[in-house]
N, C-alpha and C positions, 0 to 999 in steps of 0.2 A: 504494500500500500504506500502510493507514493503521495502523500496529501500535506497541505501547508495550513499551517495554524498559524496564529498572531499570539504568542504571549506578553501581555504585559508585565513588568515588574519593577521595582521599585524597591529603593535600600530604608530600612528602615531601623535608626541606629546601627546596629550589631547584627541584623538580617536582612537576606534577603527575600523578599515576597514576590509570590508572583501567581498568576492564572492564565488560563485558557478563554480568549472572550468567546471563541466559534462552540464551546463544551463546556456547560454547565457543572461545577461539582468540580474541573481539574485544577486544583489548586496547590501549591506546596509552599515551604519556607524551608530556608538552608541560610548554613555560612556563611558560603563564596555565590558569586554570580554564577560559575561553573557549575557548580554542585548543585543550583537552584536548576538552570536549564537541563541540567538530568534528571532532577527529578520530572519535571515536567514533562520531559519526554515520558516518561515510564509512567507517569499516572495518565496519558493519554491513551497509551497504550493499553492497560489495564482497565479503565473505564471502557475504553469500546469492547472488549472484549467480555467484560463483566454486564453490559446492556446488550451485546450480543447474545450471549449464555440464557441472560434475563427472558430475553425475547422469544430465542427458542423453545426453552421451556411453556412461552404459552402456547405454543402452537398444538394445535390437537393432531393435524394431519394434512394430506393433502396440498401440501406446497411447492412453490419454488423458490430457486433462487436466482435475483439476476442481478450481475456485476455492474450498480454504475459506476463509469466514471468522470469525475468532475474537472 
């Protein structure tokens, strides 16, 4: 998946803050500006995956699936 997000972030004293504005809920705080933007990567990751999971499970039957790309 080749996709591009916008994180914002922002030092705040002794941290760093930041989000995902395109995915609700991707949030993190770290030390380094470095160490923030891996988090970030990895909680985007894990959220789509964890709403994908989510989603599957409702499904009762009879689906498909199809790749967009954006």
């Amino acid at each position: 998946m080749n996709n591009e997000y916008t994180a914002i972030i922002i030092k705040d004293d002794d941290w760093w803050l930041g989000w995902i504005e395109e995915i609700p809920g991707v949030n993190a705080q770290e030390r380094t500006k470095k160490e923030l933007i891996i988090s970030l990567k990895e909680a985007v990751k894990d959220i789509i995956e964890l709403r994908r999971q989510q989603a599957r499970s409702e499904i009762k039957d009879n689906f498909e699936e199809i790749m967009l790309v954006l």
